[in-house]
VOKOL-437653 format. One record per residue (C-alpha): residue in one letter; x, y, z. Coordinates in steps of 0.2 Angstrom, whole numbers, plus 5000, padded with zeros to 4 digits. Each point is the difference from the previous one (the first is absolute). Layout:
<rs>
+------+------+------+------+
| rest |    X |    Y |    Z |
+------+------+------+------+
|    a |    X |    Y |    Z |
...
+------+------+------+------+
</rs>
This chain:
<rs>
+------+------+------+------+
| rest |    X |    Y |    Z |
+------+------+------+------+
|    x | 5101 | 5323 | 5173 |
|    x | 4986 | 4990 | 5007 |
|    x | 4989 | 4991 | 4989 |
|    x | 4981 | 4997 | 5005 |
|    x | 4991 | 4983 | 4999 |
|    x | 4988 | 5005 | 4985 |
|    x | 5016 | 5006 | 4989 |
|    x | 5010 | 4985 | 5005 |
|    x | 4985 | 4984 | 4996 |
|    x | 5000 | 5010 | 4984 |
|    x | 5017 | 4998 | 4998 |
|    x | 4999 | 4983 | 5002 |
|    x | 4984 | 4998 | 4992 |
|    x | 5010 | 5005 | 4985 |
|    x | 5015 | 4990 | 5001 |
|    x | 4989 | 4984 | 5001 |
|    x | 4993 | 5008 | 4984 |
|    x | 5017 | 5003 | 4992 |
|    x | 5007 | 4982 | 5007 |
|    x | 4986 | 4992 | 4992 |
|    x | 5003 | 5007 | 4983 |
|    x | 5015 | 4993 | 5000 |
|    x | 4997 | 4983 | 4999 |
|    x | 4994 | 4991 | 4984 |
|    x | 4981 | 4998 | 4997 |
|    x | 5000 | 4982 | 4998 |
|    x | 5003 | 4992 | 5017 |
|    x | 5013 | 4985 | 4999 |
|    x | 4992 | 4984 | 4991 |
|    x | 5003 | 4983 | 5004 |
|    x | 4997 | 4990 | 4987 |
|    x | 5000 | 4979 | 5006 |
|    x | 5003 | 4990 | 4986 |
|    x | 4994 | 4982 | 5005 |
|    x | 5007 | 4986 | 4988 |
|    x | 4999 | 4983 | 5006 |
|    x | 5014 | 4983 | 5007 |
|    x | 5018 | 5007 | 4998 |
|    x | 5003 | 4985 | 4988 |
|    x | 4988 | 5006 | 4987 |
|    x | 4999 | 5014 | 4986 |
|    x | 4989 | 5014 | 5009 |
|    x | 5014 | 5002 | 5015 |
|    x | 5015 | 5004 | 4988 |
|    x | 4990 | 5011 | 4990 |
|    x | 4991 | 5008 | 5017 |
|    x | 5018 | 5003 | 5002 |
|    x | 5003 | 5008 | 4988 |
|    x | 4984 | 5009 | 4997 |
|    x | 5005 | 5007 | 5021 |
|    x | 5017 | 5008 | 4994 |
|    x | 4991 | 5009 | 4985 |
|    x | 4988 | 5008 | 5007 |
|    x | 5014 | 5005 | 5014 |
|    x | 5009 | 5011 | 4986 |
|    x | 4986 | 5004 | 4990 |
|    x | 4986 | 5006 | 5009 |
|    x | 5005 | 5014 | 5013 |
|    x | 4996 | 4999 | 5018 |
|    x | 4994 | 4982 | 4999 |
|    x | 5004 | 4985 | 5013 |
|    x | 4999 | 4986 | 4989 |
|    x | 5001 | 4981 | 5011 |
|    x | 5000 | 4984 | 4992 |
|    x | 4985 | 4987 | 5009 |
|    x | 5004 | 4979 | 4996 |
|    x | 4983 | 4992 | 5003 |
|    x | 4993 | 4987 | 4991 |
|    x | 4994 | 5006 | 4986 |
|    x | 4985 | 5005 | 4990 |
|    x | 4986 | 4997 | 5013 |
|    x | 5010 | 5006 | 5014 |
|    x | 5006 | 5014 | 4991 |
|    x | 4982 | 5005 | 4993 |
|    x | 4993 | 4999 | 5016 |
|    x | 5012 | 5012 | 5008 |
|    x | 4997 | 5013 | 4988 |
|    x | 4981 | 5000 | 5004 |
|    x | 5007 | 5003 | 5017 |
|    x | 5010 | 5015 | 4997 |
|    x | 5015 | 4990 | 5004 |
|    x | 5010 | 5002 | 4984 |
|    x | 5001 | 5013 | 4986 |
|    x | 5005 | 4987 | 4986 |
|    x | 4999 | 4982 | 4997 |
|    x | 5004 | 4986 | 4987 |
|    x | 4986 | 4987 | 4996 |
|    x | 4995 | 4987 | 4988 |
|    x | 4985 | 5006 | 4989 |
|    x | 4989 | 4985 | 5006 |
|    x | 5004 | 5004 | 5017 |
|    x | 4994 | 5020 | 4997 |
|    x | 4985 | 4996 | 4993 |
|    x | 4994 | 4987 | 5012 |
|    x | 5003 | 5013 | 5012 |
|    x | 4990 | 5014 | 4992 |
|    x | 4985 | 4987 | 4999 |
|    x | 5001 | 4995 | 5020 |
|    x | 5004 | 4982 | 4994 |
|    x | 4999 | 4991 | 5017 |
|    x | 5009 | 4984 | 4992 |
|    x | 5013 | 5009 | 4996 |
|    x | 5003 | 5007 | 5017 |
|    x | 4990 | 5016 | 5000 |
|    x | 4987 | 5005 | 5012 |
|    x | 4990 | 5012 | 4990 |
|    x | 5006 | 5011 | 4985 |
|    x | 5017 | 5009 | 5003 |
|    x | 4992 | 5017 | 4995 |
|    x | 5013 | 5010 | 5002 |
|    x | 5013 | 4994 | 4985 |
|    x | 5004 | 5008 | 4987 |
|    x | 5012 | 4997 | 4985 |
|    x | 5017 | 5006 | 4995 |
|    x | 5007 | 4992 | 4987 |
|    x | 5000 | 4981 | 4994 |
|    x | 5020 | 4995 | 5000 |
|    x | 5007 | 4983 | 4993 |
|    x | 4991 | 4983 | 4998 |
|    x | 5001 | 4986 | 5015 |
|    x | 5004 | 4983 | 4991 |
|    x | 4992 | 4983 | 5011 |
|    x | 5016 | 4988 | 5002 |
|    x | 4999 | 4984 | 5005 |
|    x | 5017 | 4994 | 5005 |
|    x | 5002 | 4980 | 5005 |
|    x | 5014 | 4993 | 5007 |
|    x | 5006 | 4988 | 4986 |
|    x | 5000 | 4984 | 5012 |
|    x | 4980 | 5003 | 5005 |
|    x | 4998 | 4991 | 4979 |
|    x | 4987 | 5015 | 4999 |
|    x | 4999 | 5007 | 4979 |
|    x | 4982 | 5007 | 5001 |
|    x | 4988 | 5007 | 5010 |
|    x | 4992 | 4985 | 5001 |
|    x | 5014 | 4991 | 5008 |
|    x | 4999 | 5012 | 5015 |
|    x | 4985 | 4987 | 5006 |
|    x | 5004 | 4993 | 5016 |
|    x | 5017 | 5009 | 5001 |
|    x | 5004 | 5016 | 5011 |
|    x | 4998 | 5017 | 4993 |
|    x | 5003 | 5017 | 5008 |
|    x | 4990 | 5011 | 4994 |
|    x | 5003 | 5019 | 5010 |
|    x | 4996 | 5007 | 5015 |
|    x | 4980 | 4999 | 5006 |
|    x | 4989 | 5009 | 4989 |
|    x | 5014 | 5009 | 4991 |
|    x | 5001 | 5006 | 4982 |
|    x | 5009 | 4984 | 4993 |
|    x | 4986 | 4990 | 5011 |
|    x | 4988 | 5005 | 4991 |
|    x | 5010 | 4998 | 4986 |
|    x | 5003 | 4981 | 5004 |
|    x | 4981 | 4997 | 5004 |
|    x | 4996 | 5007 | 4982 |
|    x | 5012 | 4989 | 4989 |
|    x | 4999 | 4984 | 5011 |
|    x | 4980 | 5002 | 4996 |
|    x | 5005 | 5004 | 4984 |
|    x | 5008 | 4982 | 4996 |
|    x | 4989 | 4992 | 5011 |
|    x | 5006 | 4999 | 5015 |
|    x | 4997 | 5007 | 5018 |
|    x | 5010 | 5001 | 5015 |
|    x | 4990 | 4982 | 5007 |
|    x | 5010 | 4990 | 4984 |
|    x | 5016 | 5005 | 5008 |
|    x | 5010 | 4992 | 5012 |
|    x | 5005 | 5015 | 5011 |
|    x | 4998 | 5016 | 4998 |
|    x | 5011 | 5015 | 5007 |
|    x | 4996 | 5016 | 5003 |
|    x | 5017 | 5008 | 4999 |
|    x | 5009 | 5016 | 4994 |
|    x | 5012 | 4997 | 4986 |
|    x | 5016 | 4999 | 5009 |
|    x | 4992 | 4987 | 5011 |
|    x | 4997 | 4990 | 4987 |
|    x | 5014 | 5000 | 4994 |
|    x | 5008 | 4993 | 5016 |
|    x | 4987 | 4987 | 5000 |
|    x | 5005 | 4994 | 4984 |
|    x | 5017 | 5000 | 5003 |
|    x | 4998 | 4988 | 5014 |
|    x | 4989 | 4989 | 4989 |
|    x | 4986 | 5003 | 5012 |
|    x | 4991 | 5009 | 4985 |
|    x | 4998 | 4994 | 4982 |
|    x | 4993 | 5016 | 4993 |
|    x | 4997 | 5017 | 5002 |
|    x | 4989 | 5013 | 4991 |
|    x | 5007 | 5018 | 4998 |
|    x | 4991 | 5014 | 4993 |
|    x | 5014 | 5012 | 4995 |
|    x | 5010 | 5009 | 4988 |
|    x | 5011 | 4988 | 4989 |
|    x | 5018 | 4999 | 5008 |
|    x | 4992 | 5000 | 5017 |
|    x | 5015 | 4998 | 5013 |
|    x | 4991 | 4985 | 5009 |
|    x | 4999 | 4988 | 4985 |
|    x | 5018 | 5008 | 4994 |
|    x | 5007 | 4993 | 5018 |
|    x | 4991 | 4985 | 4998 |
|    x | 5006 | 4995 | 4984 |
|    x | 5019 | 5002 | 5005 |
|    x | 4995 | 4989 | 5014 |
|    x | 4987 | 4986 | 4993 |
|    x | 4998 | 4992 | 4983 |
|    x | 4984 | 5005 | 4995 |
|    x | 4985 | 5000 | 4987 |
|    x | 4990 | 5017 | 4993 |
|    x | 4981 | 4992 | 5001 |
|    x | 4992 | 5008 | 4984 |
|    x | 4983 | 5007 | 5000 |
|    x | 4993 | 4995 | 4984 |
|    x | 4990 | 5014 | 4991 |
|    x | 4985 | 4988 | 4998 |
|    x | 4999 | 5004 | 5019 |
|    x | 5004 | 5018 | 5001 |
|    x | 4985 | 5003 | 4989 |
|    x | 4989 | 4988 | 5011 |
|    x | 5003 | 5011 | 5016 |
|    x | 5000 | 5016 | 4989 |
|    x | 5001 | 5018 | 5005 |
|    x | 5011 | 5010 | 5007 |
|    x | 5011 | 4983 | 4995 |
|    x | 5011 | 5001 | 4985 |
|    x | 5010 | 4989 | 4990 |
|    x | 5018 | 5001 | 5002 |
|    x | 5018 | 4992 | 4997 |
|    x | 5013 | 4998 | 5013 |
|    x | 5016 | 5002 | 4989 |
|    x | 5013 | 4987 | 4999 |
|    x | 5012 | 5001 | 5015 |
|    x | 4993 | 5012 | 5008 |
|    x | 5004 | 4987 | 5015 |
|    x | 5014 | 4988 | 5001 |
|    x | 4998 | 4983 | 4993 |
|    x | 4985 | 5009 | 4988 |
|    x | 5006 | 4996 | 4983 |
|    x | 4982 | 5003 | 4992 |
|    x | 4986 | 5014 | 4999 |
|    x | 4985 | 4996 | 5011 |
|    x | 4984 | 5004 | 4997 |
|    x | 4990 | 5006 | 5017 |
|    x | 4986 | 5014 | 5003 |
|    x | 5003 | 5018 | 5006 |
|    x | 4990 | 5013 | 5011 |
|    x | 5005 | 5019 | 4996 |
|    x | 5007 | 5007 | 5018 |
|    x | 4994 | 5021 | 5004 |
|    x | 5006 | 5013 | 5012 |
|    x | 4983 | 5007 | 5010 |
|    x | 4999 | 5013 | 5012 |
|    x | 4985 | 5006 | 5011 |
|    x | 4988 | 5015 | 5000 |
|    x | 5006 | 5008 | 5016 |
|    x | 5019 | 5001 | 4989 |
|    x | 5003 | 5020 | 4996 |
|    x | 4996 | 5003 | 4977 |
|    x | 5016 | 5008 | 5003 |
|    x | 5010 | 4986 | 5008 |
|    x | 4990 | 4985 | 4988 |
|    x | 5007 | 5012 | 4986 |
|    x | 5017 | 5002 | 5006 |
|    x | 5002 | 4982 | 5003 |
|    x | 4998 | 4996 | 4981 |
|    x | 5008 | 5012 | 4995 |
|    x | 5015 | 4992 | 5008 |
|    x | 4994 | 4984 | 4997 |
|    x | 5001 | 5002 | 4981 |
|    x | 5014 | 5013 | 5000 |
|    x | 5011 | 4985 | 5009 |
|    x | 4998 | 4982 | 4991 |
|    x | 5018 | 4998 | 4996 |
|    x | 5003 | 5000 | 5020 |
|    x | 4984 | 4989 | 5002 |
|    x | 5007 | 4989 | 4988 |
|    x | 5016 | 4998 | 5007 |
|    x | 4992 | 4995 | 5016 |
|    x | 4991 | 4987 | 4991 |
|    x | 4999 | 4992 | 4982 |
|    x | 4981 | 5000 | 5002 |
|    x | 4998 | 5020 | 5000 |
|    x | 5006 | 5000 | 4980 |
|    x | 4983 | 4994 | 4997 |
|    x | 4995 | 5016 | 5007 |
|    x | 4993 | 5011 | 4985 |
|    x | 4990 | 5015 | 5001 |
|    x | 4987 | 4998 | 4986 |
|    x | 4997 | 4984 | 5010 |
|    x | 4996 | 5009 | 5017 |
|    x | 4977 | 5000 | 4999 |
|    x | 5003 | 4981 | 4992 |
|    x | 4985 | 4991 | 5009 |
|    x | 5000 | 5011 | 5016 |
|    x | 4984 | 4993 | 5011 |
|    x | 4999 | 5015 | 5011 |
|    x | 4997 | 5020 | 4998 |
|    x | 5014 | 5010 | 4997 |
|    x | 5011 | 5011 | 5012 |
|    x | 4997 | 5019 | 4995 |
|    x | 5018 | 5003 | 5000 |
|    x | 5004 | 4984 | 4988 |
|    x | 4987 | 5005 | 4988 |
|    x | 5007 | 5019 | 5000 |
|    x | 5017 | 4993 | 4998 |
|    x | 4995 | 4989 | 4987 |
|    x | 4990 | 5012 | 4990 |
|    x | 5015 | 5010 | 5000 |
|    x | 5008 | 4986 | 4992 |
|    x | 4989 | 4997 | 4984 |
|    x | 4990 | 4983 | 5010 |
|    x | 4981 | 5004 | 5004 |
|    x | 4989 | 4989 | 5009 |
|    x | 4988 | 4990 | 4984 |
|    x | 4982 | 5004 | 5000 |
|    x | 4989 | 4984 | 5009 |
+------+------+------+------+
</rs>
């Protein structure tokens, strides 16, 4: 039987068709989740966050980014270059104002929010042999105080200014990641280090088993001085070796953001896992039981994602009239 060329490009025509059909809608989505140093909170959690959304939201190819953080990690995402990031309030909404200072060139347009997650608590962390008590005492000593323009940078800036300080009253200043810091202080080539992190963070946790050292406290008085997004808050009693009491210090609410060019339907499937999975964030890290729903529009600086406000929604939590 001989087939003729018009009958058989139909033939095929139709095959492509039929092929086609077959294979989901939805094109595969890779979802980068960008975190920050390995030794911080936002990597284990990204961790964590990566295998979730591998089981729970089909035909996705979730990857785990370290960077440095909130400024890094927000300007990715106005890139295109990550579906979902963690950042420190402050840090969000200097970006969504252009805050050249701060490490942003013009407003970063393009974010919006998912979800705020668990509170960032400023510790100061001397070596016990530098004799520093209070943040006063970090005069003319050496402080590390992040990576270049990151998150808990900015964070540093704000409470030094807050007690009176800048970084011209201090010895040396380092512009290190926390496990850097770390390293440095063990080799008594540091005496302090500023972290901006969830309490139980593994670089003061290593640290401590390695150096006798001192919780600074961040008096109240001085938490309302540099105001919002700045809380009051306690570092509880042996939270860290060799901490025997509560310390008072100032806390910064962390979020979750995403950009405009991320699918409603992906934003939408990424809380849902989200929120359907804190028991697995929290084992990943202590910080994620903070992690409370009705908590998720607290303070949020920038517009929300579609796809989190129809999640939410769904959830009894609506965006406040302005």
């Amino acid at each position: 039987m001989k087939f003729k060329p018009a009958r058989m490009l139909a033939g095929l025509v139709a095959a492509a068709v039929l092929m086609s059909a077959s294979v989901p809608a939805r094109a595969q989505d890779f979802i980068t989740v960008l975190t920050g140093g390995t030794s911080g909170v936002y990597y284990p959690l990204g961790v964590a966050l990566s295998k979730i959304f591998a089981e729970k939201i089909p035909g996705s190819r979730p990857t785990v980014q370290a960077t440095k953080a909130s400024v890094e990690n927000l300007t990715l995402l106005q890139q295109g270059r990550g579906e979902i990031a963690f950042t420190l309030g402050d840090s969000l909404a200097l970006a969504w104002a252009g805050d050249e200072e701060a490490g942003f060139k013009s407003k970063l347009a393009k974010l919006r929010g998912l979800t705020a997650i668990y509170p960032n608590y400023i510790q100061v962390v001397a070596s016990k042999d530098s004799g520093i008590k209070t943040l006063a005492d970090l005069k003319g000593k050496r402080l590390s105080v992040g990576a270049p323009k990151s998150g808990t940078e900015l964070n540093a800036r704000a409470i030094l200014e807050g007690a009176g300080l800048s970084y011209k009253d201090l010895g040396k200043v380092e512009y290190l990641p926390f496990a850097e810091s770390v390293e440095l202080m063990k080799n008594r080539q540091l005496d302090a280090t500023l972290q901006s992190a969830g309490l139980g963070v593994a670089s003061i946790r290593d640290l401590a088993t390695s150096v006798d050292i001192v919780v600074v406290e961040i008096p109240a008085s001085i938490v309302d001085k540099v105001g919002s997004p700045y809380v009051k808050a306690i570092i509880p009693a042996n939270t860290y070796t060799g901490q025997a009491e509560p310390v008072e210090t100032a806390a910064v609410v962390n979020y979750l953001v995403t950009h405009s060019g991320v699918k409603d339907e992906v934003a939408y499937q990424m809380m849902k896992a989200l929120y359907e999975s804190l028991p697995d964030l929290a084992a990943a890290h202590a910080a994620a039981r903070d992690i409370k729903i009705e908590n998720a529009l607290q303070g949020m600086p920038v517009p929300l994602h579609p796809g989190a406000e129809r999640y939410l929604k769904e959830r009894g939590i609506a965006k406040k009239d302005s």
